[in-house]
N, C-alpha and C positions, 0 to 999 in steps of 0.2 A: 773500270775507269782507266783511261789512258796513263799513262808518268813518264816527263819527260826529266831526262838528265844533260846538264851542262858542265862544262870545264868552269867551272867557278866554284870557290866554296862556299857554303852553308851562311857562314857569316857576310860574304860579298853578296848576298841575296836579301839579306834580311838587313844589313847595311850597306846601301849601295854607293855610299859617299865615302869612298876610302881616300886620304888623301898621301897614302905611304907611296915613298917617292917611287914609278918604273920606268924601265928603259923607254927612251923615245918612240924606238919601234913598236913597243908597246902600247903605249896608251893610246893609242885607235884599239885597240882589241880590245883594251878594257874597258874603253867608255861602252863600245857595242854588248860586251857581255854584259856592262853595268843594267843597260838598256835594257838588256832580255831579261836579266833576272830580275829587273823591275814590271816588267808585262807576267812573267811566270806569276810571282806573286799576287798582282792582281788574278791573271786565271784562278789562281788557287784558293784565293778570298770568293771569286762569283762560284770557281764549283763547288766551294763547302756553305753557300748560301744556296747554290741549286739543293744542291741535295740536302739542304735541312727543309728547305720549302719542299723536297720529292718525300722525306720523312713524315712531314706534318700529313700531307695529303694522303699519303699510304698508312697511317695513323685513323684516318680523317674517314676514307668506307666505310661504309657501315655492311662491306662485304668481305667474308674471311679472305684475304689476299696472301697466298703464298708465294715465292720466287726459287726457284728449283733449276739447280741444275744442267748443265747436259747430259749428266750421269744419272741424271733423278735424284740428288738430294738435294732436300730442304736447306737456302741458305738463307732467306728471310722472310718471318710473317708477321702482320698486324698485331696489332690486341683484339681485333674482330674475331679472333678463332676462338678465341675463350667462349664467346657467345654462341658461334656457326658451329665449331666441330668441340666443343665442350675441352679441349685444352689450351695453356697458357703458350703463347710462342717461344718463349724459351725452352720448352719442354717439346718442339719441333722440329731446330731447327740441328741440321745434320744427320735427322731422319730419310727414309729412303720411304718412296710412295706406297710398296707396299709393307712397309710396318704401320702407316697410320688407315690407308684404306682398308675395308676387306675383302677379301679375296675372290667373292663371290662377285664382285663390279669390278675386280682389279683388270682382267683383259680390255676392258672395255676402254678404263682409263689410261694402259700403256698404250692402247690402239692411239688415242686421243692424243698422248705427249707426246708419240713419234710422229701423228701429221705434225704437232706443233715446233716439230722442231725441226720438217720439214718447210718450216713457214708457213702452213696452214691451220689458222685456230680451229678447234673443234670444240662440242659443246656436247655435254651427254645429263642425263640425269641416273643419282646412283640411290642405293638405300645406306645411311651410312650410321653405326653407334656410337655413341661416346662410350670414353670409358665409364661414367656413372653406370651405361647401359640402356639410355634415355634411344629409342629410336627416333629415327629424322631422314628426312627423303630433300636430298641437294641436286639445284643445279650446278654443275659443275661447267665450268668454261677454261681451257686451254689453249693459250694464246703464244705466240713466238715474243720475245723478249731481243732484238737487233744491236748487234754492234756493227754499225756500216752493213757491210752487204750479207753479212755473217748471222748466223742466232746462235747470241751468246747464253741461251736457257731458257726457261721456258715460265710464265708468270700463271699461274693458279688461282683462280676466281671462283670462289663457293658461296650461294645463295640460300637458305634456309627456305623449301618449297612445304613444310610441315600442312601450315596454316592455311597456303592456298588449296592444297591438296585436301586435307580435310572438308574445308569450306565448298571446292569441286565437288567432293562425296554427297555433300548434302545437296546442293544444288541437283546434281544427277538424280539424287533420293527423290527431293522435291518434284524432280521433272516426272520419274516414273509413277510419283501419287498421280500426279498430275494428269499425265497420260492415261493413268489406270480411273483416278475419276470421273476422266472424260472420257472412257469407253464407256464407264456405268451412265454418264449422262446418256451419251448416243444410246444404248442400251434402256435405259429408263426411259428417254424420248418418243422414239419406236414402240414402246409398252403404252404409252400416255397415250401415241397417237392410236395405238389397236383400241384400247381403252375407249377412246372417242368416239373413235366409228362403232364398238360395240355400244354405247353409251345413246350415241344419236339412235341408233337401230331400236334398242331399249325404249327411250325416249316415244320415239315413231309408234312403238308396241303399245306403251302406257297410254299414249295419246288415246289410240284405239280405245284400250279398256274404259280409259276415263270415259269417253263418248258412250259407250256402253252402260257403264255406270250410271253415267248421267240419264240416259232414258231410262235404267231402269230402275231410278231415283224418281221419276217424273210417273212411272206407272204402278212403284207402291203410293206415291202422294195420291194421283187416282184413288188406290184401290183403298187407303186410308178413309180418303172423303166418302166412298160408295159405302167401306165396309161401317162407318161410323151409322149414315143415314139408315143403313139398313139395317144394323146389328141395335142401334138407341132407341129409334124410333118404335119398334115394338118391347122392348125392354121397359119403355117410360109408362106403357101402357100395364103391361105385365105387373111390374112391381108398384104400380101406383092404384092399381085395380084390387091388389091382393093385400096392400097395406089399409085400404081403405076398408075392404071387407073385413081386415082382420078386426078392425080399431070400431066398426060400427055395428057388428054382428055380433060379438060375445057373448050375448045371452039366448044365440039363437044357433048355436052349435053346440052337438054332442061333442066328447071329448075328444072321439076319434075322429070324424070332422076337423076339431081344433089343432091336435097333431098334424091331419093331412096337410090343414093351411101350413103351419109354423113350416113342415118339413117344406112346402113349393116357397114360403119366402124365404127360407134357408138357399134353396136352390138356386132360386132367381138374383138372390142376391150375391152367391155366390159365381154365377155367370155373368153380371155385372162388372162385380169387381175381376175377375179376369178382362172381359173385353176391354175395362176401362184400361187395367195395366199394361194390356199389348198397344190397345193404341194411345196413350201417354207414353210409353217407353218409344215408341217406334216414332210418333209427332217430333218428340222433343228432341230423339236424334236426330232427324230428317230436316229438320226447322228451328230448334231450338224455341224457347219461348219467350214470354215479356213478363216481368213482376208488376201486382200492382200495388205498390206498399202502401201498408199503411199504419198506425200505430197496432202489435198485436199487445194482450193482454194473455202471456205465456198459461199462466194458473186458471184462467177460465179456461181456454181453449181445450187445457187437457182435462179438465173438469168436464168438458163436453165428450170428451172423445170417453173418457172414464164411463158414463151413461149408456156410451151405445155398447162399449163391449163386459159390461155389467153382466149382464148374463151369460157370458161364456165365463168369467172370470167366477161368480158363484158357481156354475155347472162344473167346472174343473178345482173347486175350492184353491184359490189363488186371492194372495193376498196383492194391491196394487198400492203402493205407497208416493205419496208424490211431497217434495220440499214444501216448506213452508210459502206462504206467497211472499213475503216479505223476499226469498231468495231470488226472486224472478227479477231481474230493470228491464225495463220497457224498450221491445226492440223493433226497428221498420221493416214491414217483408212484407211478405202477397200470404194472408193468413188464409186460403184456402188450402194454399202450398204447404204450405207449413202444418197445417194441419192434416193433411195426407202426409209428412213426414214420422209425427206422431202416431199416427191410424198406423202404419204401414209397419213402427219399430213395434209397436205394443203389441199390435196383431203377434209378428214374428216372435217375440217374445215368448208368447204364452203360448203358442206354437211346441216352443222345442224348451217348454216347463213343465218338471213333472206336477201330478196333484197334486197340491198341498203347497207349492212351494209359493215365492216369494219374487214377486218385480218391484224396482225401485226407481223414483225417476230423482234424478239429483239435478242441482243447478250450481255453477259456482262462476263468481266475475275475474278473469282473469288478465296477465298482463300478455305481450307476447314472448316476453323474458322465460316467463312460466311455462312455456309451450312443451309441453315432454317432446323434443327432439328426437330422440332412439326410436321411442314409437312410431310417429309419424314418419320415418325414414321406409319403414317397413311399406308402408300404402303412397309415400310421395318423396322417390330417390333425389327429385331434384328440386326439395323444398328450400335447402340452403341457398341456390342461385335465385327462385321465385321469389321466394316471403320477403317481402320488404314491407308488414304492417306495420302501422304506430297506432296506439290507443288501447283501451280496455273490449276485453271478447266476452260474450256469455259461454262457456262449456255447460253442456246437457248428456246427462249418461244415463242412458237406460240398462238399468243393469236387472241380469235376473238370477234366479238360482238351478239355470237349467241345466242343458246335457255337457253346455260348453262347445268350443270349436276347434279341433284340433291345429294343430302349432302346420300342416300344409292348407288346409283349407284358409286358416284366418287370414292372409294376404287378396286373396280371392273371392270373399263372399258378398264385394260388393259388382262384379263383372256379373254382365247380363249372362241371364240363364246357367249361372255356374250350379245353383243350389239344385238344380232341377234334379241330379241326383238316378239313382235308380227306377225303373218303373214300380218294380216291386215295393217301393217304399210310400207310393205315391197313392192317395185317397180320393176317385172323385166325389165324396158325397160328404165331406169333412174338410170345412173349411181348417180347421187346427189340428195340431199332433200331426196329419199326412203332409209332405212335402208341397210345396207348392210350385209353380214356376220358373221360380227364379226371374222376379223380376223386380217385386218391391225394394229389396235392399238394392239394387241398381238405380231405382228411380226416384230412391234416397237419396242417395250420393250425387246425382245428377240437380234436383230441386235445391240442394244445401250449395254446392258451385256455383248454382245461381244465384243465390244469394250471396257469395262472393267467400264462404268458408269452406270449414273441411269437416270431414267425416273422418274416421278411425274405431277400428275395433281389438278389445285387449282380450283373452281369455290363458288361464291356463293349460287347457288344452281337452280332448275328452278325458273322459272316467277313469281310461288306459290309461293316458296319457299323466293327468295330472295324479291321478291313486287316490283318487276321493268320490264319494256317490254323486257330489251335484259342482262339478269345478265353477260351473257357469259362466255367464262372458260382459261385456259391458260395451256396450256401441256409446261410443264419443261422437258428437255435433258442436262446431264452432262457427260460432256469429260473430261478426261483427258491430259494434252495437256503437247507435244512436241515440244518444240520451234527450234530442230537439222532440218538444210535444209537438203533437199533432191537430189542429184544431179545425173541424168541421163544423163549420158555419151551415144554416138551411140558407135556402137562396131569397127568402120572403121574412125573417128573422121572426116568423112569427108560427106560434103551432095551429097546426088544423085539428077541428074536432071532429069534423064529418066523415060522414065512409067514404073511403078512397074510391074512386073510379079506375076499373080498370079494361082495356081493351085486348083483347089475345086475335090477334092474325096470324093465318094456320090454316093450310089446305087439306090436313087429316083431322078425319071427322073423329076417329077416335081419341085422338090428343086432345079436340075442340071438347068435345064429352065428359072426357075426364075431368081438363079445366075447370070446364062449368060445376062438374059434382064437388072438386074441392072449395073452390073459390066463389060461389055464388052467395054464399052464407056472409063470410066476413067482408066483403067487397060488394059495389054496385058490376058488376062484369057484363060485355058486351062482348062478342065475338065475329069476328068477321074471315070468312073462307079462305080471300086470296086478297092482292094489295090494292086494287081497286075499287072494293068493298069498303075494303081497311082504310083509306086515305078518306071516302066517303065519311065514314063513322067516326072518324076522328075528327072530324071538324065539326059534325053536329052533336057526337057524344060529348068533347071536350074529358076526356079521359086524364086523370091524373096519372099515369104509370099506361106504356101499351108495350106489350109482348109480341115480338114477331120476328114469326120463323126468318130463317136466311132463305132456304131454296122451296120456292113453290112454283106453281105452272103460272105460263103467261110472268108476270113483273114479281122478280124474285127480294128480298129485303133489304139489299140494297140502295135499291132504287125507291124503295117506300121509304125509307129512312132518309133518304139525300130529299124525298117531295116534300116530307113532313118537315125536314129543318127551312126549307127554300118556303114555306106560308108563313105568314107575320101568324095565325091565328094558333098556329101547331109547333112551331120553331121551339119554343120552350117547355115543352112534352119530353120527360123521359123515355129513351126507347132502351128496352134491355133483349138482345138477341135472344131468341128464344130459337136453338137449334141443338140439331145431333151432330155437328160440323163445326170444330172451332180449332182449326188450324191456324198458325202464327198468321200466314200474310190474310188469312179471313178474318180475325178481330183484329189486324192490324187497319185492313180497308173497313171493317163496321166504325170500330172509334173513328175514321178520319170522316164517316159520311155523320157522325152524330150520335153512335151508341154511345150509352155510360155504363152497359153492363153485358156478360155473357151468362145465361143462366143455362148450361148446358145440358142434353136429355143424354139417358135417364138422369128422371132424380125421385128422391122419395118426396111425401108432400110436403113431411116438414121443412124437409130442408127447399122445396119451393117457397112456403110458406115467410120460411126466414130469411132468405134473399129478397121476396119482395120485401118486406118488412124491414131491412137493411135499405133499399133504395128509397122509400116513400118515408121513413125517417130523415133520411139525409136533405129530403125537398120537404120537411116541414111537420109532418103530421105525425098524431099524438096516438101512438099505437098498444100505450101497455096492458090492452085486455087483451090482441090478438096474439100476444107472446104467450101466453098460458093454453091458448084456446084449444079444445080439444074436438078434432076431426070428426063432426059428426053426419 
């Protein structure tokens, strides 16, 4: 700052109204000096209010502000340095630049003070420590400081870049994720698109196969229908010819005769029951099938089925124990189904039971709280997302004392033809103990789905396995149960006493023969060759119950069945399909032309016998001497 001095003293300045007497020549000069020392004073009052207003402001940055020098020392800083360069400014100032920078930026910043003090500001960025030792990265700014045309030193501007600089880093960080995620998209994109084109290609492939599939979907359905006509049709004759011999000849065979029979219906029946299970396994996956419920009575049912395998069950001394009835409630299904569920456990059962031992059929009502979970996980991984039942189940276990199933097999033994097993294991002349197919336990588990539950099987495992002579196994079945009765009304509300009429339409004479030999006794029976005949005889027989085939020559049963509903005089005539063909969409078109029944070939007589005897009960008439009656 400039200081001026005048010929007056201290006190004529600061009192400018002197009124001590001077020389005349004088006082012009001393009014003038009076004058000046009156302006000085004011100057001196505005420049110590500049500069307390240039104090506050230089206070007032919130940037470390140093003033230095021509020489490089520190001759004044803010309170901002406390914060920027981590010392107090009194603790700077008379410092020289390189005691407070380090030496490592110090070129850079002499560089920077000699433009500045050549008049040109310069600007640099340095790394710089405090003394605690805290690092921090400044911009620094170097500006010229002017007296008139002159730089009287050079003023020091430090910015605190930490925070930006960090904040940079990550940004950059961010940007290279970025970059670098967005190679992996492009990268991933390019894969998705190969992907695609491989995918459509694939696609185009599958199509193909499907198409293939599809015909040759279309040419086992064929060869199901041909193999059914052709494999049942002489089958129904076979086993119904041999059953009838057996049941009316017995006192006219020698023993060994009686054997030869037993062993050809041993035979035939066992060729039966395979045809039947390749084409039921092979239908039901191809088509799937329809229930036709209706109320079953569990304890009879297996009451009946106990009957027919009675004598393997003595012949192998096997005990067969079944619940009390009281354990059974009353459930809705298709009880034919159901009862090939039972045929099919028991059979296997006693199968793979040694002599002597022990089956057992249990019942218990469960909730679905109760459901053994672990188990079931084993045969249905994704029962937790499925099972969404409410209400009360019947559980049914067949359990026995047999070989048992080992801990790899048990997941497995209900997938078609798993059990089939070794050749060498396998009996064709023994329906039990020899392996079989591998198909019944599949066609288990398939019939039980449809009914809308589950199957499971538990065992310890074999002999090996578990360390015991008979570990044995225990096949689980869950229903769904329906506690609404079921009530079958006749359609006349009144019973008949008279012999039922019945009509069989049938263009094999051997089926028409057999007919006639079982049913002519307990029934009035009429028979008619092909559907022409049949629609004849049915309107002047007036038949209570008519049988008729599905495929014959000339107009196939179909078409007989849609003429007989279309006559006022026949319309209300039972017709029950009588065929070796009963494919889903074939009883699906009989029922829509007017069947009420499918009585499929083969069969044995009884169970002709009690099928019809189930239909003509249901239309009124009073049957209970023909339920005893014995085939003669």
């Amino acid at each position: 700052m400039s200081r001026f001095t005048f010929d007056c003293s201290e006190e004529m300045v600061k009192n400018p109204v002197n009124t001590s007497p001077c020389p005349e020549d004088r006082t012009e000069v001393c009014r003038i000096e009076i004058e000046e020392c009156a302006r000085l004073r004011d100057r001196i009052r505005e420049q110590e209010r500049i500069e307390t207003r240039f104090q506050n402001l230089f206070e007032a940055v919130s940037e470390a502000i140093i003033s230095l020098s021509v020489g490089g020392e520190i001759i004044r800083a803010n309170s901002s340095c406390r914060r920027i360069l981590g010392c107090r400014p009194e603790q700077l100032i008379g410092k020289k630049l390189e005691k407070v920078f380090p030496l490592t930026d110090l070129p850079r910043l002499e560089t920077a003070f000699n433009h500045a003090l050549g008049g040109d500001p310069r600007e640099c960025e340095m790394r710089f420590i405090w003394p605690s030792g805290k690092d921090v990265v400044l911009a620094v700014l170097l500006a010229p400081i002017r007296e008139g045309d002159t730089v009287g030193g050079v003023l020091l501007t430090a910015r605190d870049l930490t925070g930006e600089r960090l904040r940079d880093q990550e940004r950059s960080r961010l940007y290279e994720e970025l970059q670098e995620s967005h190679r992996d998209l492009e990268e991933k994109a390019l894969a998705l698109e190969e992907s695609q084109s491989r995918l459509k290609e694939a696609m185009a492939e599958q199509e193909k196969v499907n198409a293939d599939l599809r015909e040759i979907d279309r040419i086992k359905s064929d060869f199901i229908g041909i193999a059914s006509h052709e494999l049942r049709t002489p089958l129904t004759f076979l086993l119904g010819s041999l059953e009838y011999l057996y049941e009316s000849l017995p006192e006219r065979l020698s023993d060994d005769e009686r054997s030869l029979l037993d062993y050809s219906m041993q035979g035939a029946r066992r060729l039966s029951d395979i045809v039947e299970d390749m084409l039921d396994i092979v239908r039901i996956e191809a088509e799937g099938f329809s229930l036709r419920r209706q109320q079953i009575s569990f304890f009879q049912l297996l009451q009946e089925v106990h009957l027919e395998l009675n004598w393997v069950l003595k012949e192998r001394n096997l005990q067969l124990i079944f619940a009390p009835e009281v354990d059974w409630p009353p459930l809705l299904g298709d009880a034919a189904m159901v009862r090939r569920v039972f045929t099919d456990l028991l059979e296997n059962a006693i199968k793979y039971t040694p002599d002597g031992g022990r089956i057992e059929v249990k019942a218990q009502q469960i909730t679905a709280g109760q459901l053994p979970k672990e188990q079931l996980d084993l045969f249905y991984p994704d029962l937790a997302e499925r099972l969404r039942w409410e209400g009360d189940f019947l559980q049914v276990m067949v359990c026995d004392s047999g070989i048992g199933i080992s801990n790899l097999d048990l997941p497995r033994i209900f997938n078609r033809f798993y059990a089939a097993g070794k050749l060498e294991e396998h009996s064709s002349g023994k329906k039990f103990q020899g392996k079989g197919v591998g198909l019944g336990l599949a066609l288990v588990k398939r019939i039980v789905h449809g009914h809308g539950g589950l199957v499971w099987a538990e065992s310890p495992g074999t002999v090996e396995e578990a360390g015991v002579d008979s570990p044995g196994s225990c096949i689980n079945l869950l229903f769904p149960i329906d506690l609404k009765p079921v009530v079958f009304e006749d359609n006349e509300g009144t019973v008949r006493d008279r012999r039922p009429r019945i009509l069989l339409i049938d263009d094999e004479p051997a089926i028409r023969r057999f007919v006639q030999v079982l049913l002519s006794d307990p029934f009035e029976l009429e028979v008619a060759s092909g559907g022409e005949q049949g629609l004849a005889m049915a309107t002047t027989f007036k038949p209570d119950l008519i049988l008729l085939d599905l495929y014959m020559q000339g107009m196939d049963g179909f078409e007989v069945c849609k003429r007989l509903k279309a006559q006022e005089e026949t319309r209300d005539i039972p017709v029950a399909m009588f065929t070796a063909v009963a494919r889903k969409h074939e009883r699906e078109k009989g029922f829509s032309v007017g069947a009420v029944d499918y009585i499929t070939k083969p069969f044995f007589p009884r169970e002709l016998l009690g099928r019809i005897r189930t239909l003509l009960s249901e239309y009124g008439f009073k049957l209970e001497d023909l339920e005893d009656k014995k085939i003669s």
